[in-house]
PDBQT receptor file of N, H, CA, C and O in Angstrom, charges set to zero:
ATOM      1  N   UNK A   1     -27.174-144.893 -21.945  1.00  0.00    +0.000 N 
ATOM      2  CA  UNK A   1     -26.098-144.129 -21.400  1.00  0.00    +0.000 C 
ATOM      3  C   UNK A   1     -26.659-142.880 -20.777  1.00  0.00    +0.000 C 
ATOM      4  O   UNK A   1     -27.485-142.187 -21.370  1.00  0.00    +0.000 OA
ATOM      5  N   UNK A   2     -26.097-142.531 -19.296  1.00  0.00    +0.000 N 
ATOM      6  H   UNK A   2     -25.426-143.094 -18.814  1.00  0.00    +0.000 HD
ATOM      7  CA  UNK A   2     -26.432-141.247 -19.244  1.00  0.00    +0.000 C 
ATOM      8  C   UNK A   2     -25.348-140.376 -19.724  1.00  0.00    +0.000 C 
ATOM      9  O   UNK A   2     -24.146-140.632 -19.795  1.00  0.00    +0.000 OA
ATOM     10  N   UNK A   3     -26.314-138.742 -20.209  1.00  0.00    +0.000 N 
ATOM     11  H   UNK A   3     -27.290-138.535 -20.151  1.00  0.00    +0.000 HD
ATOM     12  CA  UNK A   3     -25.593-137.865 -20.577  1.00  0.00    +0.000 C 
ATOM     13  C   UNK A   3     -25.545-136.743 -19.410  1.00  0.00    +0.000 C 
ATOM     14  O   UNK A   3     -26.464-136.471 -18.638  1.00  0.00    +0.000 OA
ATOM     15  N   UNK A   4     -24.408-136.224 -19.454  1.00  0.00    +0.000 N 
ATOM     16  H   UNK A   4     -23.661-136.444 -20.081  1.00  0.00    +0.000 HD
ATOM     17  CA  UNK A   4     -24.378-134.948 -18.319  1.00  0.00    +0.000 C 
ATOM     18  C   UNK A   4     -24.440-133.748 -19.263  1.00  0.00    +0.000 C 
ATOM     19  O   UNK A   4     -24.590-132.660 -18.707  1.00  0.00    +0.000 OA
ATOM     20  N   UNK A   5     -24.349-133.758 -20.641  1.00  0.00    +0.000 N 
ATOM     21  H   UNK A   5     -24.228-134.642 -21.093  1.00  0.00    +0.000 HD
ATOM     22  CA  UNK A   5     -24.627-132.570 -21.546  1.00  0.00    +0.000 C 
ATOM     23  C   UNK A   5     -25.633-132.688 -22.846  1.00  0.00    +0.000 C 
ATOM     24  O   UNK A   5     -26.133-133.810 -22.928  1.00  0.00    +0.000 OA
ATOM     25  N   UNK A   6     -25.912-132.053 -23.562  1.00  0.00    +0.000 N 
ATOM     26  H   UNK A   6     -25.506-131.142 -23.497  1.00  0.00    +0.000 HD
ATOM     27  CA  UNK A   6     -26.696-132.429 -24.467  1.00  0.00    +0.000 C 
ATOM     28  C   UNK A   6     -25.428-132.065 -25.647  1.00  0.00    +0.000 C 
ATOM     29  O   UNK A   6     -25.739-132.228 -26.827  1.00  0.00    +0.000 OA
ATOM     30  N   UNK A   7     -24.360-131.697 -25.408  1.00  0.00    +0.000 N 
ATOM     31  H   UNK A   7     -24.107-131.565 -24.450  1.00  0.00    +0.000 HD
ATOM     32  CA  UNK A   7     -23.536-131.798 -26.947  1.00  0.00    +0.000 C 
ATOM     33  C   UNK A   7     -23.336-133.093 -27.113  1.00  0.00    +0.000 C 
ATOM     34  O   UNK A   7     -22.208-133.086 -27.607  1.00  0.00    +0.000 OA
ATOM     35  N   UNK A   8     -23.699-134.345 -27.030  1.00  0.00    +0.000 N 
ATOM     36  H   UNK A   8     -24.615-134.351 -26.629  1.00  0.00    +0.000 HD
ATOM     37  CA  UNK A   8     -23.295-135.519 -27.095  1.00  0.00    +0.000 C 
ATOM     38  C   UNK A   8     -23.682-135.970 -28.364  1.00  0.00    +0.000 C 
ATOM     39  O   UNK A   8     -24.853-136.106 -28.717  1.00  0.00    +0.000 OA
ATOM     40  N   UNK A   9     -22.341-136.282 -29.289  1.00  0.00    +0.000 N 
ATOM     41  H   UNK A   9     -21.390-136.172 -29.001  1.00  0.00    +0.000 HD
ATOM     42  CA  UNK A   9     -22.514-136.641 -30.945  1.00  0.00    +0.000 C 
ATOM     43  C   UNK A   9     -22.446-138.086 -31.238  1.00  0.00    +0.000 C 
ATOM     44  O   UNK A   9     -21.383-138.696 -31.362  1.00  0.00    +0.000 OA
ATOM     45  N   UNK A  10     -23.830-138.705 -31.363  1.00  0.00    +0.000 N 
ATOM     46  H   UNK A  10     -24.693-138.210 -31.262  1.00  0.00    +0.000 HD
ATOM     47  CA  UNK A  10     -23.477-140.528 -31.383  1.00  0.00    +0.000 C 
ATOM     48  C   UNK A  10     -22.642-140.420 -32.489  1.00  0.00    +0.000 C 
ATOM     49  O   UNK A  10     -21.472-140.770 -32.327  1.00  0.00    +0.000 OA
ATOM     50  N   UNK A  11     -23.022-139.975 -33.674  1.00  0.00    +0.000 N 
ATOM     51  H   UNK A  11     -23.972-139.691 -33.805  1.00  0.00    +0.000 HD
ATOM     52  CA  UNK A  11     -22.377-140.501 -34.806  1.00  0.00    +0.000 C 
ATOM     53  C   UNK A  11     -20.283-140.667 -34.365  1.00  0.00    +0.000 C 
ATOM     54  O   UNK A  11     -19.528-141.480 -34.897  1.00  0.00    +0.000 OA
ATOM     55  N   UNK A  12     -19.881-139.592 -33.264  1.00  0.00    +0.000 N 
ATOM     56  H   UNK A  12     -20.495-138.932 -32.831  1.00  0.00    +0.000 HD
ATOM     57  CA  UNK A  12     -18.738-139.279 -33.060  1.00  0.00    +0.000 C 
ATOM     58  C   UNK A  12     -18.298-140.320 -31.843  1.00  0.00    +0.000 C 
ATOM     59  O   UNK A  12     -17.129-140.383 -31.463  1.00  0.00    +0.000 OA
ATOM     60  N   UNK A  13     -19.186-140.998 -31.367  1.00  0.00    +0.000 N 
ATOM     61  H   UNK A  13     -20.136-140.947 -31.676  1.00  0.00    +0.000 HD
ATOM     62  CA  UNK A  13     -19.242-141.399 -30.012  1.00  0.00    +0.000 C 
ATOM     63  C   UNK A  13     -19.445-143.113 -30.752  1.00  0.00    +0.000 C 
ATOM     64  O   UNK A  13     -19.419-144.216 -30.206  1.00  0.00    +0.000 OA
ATOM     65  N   UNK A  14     -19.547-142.913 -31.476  1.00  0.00    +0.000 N 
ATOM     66  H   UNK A  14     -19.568-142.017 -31.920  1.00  0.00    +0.000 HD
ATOM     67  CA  UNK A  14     -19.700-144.457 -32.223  1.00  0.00    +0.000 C 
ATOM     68  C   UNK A  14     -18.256-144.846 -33.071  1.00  0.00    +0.000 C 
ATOM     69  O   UNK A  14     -17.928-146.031 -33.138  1.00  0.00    +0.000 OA
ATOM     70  N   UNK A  15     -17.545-143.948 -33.615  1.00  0.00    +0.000 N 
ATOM     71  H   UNK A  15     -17.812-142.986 -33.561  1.00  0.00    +0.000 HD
ATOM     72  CA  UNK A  15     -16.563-143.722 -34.260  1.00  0.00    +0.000 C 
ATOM     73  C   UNK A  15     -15.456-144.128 -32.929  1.00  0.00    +0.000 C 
ATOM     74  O   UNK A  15     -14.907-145.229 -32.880  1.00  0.00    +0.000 OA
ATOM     75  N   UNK A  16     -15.284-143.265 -32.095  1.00  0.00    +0.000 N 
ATOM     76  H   UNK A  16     -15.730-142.370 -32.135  1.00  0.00    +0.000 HD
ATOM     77  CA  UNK A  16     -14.285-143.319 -30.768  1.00  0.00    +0.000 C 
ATOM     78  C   UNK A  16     -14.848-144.917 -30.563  1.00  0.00    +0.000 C 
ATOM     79  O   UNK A  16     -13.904-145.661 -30.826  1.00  0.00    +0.000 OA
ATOM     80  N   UNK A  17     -15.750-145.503 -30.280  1.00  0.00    +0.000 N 
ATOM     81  H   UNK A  17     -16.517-144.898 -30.066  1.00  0.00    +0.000 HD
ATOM     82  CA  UNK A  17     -15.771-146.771 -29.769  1.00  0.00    +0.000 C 
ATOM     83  C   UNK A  17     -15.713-147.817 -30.986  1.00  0.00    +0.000 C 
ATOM     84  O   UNK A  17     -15.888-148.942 -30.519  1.00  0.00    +0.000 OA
ATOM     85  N   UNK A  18     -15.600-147.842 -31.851  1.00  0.00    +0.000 N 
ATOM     86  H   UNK A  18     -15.458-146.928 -32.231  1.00  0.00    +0.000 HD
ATOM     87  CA  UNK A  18     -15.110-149.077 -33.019  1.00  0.00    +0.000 C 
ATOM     88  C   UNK A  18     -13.537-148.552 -32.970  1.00  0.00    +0.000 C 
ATOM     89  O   UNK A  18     -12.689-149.377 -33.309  1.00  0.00    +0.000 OA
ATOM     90  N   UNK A  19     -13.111-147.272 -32.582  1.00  0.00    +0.000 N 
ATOM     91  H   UNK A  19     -13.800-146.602 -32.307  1.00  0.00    +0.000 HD
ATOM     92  CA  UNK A  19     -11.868-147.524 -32.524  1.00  0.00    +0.000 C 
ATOM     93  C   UNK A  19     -11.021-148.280 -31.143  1.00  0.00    +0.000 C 
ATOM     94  O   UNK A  19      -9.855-148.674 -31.161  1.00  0.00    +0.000 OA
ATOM     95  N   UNK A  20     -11.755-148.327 -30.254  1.00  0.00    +0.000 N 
ATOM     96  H   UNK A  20     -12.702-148.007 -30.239  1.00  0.00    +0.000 HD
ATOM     97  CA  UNK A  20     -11.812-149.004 -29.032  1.00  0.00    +0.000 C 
ATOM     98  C   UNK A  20     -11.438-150.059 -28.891  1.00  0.00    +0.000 C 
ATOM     99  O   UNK A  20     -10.419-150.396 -28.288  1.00  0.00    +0.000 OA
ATOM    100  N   UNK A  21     -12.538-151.022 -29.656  1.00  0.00    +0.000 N 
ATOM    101  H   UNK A  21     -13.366-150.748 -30.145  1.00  0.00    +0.000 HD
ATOM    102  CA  UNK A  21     -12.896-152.459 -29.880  1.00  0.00    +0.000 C 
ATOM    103  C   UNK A  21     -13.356-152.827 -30.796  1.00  0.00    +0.000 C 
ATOM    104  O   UNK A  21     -13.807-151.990 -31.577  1.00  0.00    +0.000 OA
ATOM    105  N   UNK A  22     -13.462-154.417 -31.156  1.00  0.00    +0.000 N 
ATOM    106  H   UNK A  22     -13.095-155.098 -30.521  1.00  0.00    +0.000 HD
ATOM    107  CA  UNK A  22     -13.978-154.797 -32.287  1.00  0.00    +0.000 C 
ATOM    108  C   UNK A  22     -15.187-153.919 -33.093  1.00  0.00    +0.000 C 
ATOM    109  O   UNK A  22     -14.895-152.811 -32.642  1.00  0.00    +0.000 OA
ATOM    110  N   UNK A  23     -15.941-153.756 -33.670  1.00  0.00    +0.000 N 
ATOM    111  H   UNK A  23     -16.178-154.655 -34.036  1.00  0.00    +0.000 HD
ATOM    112  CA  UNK A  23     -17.070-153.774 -34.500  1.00  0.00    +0.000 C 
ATOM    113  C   UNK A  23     -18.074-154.490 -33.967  1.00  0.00    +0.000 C 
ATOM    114  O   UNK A  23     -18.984-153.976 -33.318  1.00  0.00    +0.000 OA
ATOM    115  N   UNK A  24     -17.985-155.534 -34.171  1.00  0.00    +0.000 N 
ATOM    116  H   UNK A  24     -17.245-155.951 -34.699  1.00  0.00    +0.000 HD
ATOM    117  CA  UNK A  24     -19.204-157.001 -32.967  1.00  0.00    +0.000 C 
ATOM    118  C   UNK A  24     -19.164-156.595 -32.125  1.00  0.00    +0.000 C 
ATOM    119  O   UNK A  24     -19.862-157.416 -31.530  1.00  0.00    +0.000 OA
ATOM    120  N   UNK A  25     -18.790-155.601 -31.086  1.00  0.00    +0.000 N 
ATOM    121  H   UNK A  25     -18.223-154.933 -31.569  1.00  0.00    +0.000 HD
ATOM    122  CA  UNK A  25     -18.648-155.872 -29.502  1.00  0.00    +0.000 C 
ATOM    123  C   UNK A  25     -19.353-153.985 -29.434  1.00  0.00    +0.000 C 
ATOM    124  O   UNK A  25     -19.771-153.544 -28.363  1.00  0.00    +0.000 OA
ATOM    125  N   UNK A  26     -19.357-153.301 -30.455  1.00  0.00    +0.000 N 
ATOM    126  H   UNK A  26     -19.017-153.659 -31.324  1.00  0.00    +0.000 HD
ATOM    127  CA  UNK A  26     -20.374-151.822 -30.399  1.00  0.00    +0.000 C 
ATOM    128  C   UNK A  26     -21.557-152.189 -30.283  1.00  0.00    +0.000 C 
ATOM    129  O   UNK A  26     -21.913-153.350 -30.488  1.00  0.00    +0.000 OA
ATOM    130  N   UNK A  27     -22.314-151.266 -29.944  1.00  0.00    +0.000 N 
ATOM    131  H   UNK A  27     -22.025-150.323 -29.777  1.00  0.00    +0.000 HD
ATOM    132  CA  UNK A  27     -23.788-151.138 -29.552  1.00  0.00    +0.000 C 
ATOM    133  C   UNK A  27     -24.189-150.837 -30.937  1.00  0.00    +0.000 C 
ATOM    134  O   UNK A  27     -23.539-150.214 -31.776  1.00  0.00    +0.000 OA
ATOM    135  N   UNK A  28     -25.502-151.438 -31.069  1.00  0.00    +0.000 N 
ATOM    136  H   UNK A  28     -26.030-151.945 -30.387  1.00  0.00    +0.000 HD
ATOM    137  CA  UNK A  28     -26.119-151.399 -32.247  1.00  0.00    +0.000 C 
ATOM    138  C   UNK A  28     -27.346-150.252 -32.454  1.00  0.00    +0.000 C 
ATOM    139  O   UNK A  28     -27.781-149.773 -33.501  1.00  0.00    +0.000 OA
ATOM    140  N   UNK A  29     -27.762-149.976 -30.944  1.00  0.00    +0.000 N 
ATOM    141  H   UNK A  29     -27.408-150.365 -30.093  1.00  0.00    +0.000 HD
ATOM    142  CA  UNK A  29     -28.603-149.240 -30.677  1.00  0.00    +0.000 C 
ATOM    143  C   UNK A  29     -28.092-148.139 -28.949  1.00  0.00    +0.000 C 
ATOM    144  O   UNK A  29     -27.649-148.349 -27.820  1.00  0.00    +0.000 OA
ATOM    145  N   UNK A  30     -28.450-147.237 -29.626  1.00  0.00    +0.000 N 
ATOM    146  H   UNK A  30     -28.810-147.066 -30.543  1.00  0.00    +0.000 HD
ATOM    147  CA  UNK A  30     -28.144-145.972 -27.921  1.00  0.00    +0.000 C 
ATOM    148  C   UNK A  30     -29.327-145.371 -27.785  1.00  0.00    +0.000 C 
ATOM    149  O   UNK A  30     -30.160-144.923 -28.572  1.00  0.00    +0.000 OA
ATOM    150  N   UNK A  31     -29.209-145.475 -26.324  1.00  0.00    +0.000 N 
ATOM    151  H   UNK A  31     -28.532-145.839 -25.684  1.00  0.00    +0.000 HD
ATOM    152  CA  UNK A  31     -30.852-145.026 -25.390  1.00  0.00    +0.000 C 
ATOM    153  C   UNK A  31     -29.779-144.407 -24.682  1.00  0.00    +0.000 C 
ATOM    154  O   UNK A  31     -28.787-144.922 -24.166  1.00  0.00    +0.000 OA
ATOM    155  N   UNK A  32     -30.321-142.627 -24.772  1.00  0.00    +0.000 N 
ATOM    156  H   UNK A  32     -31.127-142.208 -25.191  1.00  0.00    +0.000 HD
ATOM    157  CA  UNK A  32     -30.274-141.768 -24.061  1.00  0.00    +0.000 C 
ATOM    158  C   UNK A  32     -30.737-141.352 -23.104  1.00  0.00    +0.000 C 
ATOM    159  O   UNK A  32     -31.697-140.670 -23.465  1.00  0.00    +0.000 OA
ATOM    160  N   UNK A  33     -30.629-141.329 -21.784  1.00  0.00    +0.000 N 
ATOM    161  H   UNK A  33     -29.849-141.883 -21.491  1.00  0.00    +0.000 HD
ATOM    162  CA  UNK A  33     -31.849-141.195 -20.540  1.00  0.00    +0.000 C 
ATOM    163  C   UNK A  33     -31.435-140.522 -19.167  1.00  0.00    +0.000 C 
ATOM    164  O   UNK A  33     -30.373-140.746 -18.587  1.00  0.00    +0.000 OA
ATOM    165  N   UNK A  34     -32.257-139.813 -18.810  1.00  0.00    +0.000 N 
ATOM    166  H   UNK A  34     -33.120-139.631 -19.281  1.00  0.00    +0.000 HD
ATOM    167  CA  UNK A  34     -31.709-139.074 -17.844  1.00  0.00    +0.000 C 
ATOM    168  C   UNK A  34     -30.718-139.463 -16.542  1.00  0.00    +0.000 C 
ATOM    169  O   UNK A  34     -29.894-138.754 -15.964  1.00  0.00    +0.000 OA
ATOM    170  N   UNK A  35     -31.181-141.113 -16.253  1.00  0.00    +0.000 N 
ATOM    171  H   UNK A  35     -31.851-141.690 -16.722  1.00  0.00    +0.000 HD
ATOM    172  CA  UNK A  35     -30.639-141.306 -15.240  1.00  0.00    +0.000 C 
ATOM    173  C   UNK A  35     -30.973-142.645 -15.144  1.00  0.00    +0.000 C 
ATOM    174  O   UNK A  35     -32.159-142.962 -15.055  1.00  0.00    +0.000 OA
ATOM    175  N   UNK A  36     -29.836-143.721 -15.152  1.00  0.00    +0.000 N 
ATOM    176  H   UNK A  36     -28.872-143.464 -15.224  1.00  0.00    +0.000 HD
ATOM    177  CA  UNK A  36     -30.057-144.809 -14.832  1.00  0.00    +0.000 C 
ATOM    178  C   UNK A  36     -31.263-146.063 -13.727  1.00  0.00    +0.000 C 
ATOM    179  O   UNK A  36     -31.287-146.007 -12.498  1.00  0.00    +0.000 OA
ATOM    180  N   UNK A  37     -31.896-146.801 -14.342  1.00  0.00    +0.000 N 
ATOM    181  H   UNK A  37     -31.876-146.846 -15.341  1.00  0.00    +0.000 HD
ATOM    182  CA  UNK A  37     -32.777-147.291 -13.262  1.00  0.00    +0.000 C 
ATOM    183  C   UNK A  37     -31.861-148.176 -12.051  1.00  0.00    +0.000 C 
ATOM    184  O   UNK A  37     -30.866-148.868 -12.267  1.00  0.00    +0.000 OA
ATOM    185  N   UNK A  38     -32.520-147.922 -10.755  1.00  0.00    +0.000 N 
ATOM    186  H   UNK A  38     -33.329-147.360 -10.580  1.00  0.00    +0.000 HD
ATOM    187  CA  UNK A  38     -31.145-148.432  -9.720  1.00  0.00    +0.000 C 
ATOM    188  C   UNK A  38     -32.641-149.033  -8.612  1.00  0.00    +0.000 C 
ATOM    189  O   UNK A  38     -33.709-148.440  -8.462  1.00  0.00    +0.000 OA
ATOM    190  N   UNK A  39     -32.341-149.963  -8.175  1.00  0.00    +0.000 N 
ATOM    191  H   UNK A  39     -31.473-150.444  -8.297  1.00  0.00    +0.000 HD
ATOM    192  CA  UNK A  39     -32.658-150.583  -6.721  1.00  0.00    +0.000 C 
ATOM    193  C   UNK A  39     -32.367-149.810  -5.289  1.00  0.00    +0.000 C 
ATOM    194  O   UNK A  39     -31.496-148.941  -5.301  1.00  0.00    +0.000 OA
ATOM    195  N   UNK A  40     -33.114-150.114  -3.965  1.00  0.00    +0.000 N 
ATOM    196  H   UNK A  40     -33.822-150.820  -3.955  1.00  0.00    +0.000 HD
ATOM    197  CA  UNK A  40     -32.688-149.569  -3.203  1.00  0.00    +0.000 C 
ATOM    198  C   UNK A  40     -31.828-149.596  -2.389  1.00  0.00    +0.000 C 
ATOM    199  O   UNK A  40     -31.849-148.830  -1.425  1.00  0.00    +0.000 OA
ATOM    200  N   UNK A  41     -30.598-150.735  -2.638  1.00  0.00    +0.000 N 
ATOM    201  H   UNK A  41     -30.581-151.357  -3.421  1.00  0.00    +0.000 HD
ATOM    202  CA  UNK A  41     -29.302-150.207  -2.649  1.00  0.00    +0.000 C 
ATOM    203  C   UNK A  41     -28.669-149.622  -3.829  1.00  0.00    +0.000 C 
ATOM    204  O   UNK A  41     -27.456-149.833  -3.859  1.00  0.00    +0.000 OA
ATOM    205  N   UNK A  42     -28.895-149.295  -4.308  1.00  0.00    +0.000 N 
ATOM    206  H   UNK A  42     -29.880-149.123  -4.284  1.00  0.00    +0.000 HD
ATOM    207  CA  UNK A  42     -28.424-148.231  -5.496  1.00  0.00    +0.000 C 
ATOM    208  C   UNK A  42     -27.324-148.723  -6.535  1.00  0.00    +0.000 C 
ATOM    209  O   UNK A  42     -26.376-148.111  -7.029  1.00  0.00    +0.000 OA
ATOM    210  N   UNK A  43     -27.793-150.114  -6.714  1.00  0.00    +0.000 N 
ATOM    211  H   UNK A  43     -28.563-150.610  -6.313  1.00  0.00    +0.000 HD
ATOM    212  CA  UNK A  43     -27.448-150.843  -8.015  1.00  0.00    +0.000 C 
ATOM    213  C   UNK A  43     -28.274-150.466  -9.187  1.00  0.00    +0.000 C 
ATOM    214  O   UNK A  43     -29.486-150.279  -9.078  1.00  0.00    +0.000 OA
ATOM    215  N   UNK A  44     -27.785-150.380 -10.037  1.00  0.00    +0.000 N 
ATOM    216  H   UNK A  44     -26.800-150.532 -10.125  1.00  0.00    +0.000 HD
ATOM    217  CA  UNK A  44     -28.225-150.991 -11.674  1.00  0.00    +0.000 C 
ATOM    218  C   UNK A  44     -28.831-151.785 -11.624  1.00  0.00    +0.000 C 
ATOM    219  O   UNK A  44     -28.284-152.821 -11.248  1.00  0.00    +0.000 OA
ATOM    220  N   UNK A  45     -30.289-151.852 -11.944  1.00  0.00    +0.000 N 
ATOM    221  H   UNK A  45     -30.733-151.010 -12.248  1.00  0.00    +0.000 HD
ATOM    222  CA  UNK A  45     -31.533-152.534 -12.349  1.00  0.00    +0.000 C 
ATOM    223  C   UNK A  45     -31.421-153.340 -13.816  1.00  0.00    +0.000 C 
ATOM    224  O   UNK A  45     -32.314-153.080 -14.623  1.00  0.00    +0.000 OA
ATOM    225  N   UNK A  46     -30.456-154.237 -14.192  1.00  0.00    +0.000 N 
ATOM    226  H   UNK A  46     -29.731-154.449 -13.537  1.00  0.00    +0.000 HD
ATOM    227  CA  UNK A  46     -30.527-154.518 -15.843  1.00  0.00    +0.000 C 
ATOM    228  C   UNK A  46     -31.726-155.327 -16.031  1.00  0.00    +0.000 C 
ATOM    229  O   UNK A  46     -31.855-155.185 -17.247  1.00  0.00    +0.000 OA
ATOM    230  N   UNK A  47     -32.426-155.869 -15.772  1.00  0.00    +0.000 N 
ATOM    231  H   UNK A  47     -32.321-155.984 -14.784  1.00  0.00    +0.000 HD
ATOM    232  CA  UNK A  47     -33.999-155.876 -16.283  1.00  0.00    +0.000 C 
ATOM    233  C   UNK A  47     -34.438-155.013 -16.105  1.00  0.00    +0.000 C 
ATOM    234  O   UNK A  47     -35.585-155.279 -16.463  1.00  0.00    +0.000 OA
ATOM    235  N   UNK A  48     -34.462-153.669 -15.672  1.00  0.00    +0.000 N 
ATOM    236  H   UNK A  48     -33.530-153.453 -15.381  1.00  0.00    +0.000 HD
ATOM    237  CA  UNK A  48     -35.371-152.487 -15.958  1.00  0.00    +0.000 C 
ATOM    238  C   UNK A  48     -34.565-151.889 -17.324  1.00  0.00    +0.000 C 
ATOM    239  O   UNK A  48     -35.205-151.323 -18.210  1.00  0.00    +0.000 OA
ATOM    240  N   UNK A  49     -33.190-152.060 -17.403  1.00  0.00    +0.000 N 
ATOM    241  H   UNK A  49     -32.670-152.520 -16.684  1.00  0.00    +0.000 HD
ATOM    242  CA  UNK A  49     -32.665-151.317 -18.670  1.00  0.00    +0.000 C 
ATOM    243  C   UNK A  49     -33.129-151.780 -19.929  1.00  0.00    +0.000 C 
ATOM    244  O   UNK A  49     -33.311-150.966 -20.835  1.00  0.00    +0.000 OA
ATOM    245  N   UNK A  50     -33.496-153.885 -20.214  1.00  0.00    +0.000 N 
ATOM    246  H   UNK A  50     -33.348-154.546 -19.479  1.00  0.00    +0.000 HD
ATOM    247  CA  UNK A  50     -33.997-154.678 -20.879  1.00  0.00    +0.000 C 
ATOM    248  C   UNK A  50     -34.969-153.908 -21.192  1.00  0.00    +0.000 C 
ATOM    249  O   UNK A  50     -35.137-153.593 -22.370  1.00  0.00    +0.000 OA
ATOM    250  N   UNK A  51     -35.686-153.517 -20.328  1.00  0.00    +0.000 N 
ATOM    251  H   UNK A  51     -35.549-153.773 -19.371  1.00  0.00    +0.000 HD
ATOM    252  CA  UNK A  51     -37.338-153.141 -20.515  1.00  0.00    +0.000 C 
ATOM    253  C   UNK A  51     -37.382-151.931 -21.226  1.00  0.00    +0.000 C 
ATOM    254  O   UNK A  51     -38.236-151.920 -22.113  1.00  0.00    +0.000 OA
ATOM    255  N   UNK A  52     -36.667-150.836 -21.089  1.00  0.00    +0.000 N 
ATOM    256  H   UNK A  52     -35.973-150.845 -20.368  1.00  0.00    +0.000 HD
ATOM    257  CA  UNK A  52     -36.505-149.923 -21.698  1.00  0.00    +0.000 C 
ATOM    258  C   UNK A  52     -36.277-149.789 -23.306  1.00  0.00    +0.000 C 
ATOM    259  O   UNK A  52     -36.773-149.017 -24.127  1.00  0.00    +0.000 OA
ATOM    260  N   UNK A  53     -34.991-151.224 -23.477  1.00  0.00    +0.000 N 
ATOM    261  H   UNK A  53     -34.588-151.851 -22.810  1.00  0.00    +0.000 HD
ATOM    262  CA  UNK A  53     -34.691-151.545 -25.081  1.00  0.00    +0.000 C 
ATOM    263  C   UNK A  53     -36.042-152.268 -25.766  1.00  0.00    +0.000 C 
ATOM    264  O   UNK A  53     -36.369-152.353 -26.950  1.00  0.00    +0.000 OA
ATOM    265  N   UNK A  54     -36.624-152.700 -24.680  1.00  0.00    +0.000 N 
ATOM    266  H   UNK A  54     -36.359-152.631 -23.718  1.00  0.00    +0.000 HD
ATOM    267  CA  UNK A  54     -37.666-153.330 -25.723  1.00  0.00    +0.000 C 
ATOM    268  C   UNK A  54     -38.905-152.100 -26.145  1.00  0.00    +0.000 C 
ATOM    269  O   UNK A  54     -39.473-152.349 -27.208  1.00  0.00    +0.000 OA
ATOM    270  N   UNK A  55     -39.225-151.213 -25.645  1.00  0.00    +0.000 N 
ATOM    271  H   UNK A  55     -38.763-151.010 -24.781  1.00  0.00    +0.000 HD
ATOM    272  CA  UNK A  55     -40.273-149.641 -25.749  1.00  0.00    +0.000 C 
ATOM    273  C   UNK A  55     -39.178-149.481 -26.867  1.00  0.00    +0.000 C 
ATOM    274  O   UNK A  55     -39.969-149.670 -27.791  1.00  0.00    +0.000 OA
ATOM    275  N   UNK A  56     -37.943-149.276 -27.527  1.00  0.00    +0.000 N 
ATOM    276  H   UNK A  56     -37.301-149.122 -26.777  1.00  0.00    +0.000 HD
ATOM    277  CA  UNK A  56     -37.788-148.741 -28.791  1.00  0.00    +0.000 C 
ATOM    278  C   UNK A  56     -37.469-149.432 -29.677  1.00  0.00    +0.000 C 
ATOM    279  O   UNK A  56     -37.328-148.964 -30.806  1.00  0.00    +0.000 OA
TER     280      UNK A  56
């Protein structure tokens, strides 16, 4: 996810989203990062995001 602040509280941000949706359907893990990886039309790269989950 990008953040635009650093007050950003997972523990609170995890809470708001199980109230959202199921439990099964939350993220199990959050990668914080400055700025999404994008192509040069300026899509979302999700094998570069893959790549990222696998480094943690």
């Amino acid at each position: 996810m990008v953040v635009s602040n650093n007050s950003l509280d997972l523990k609170q941000l995890n809470e708001w989203m199980r109230g959202m949706m199921p439990a099964y359907k939350t993220p199990r893990k959050y990668l914080i990062v400055e700025e999404l990886p994008r192509n040069a039309m300026g899509k979302v790269t999700k094998n570069d995001i893959k790549e990222l989950f696998k480094n943690i």
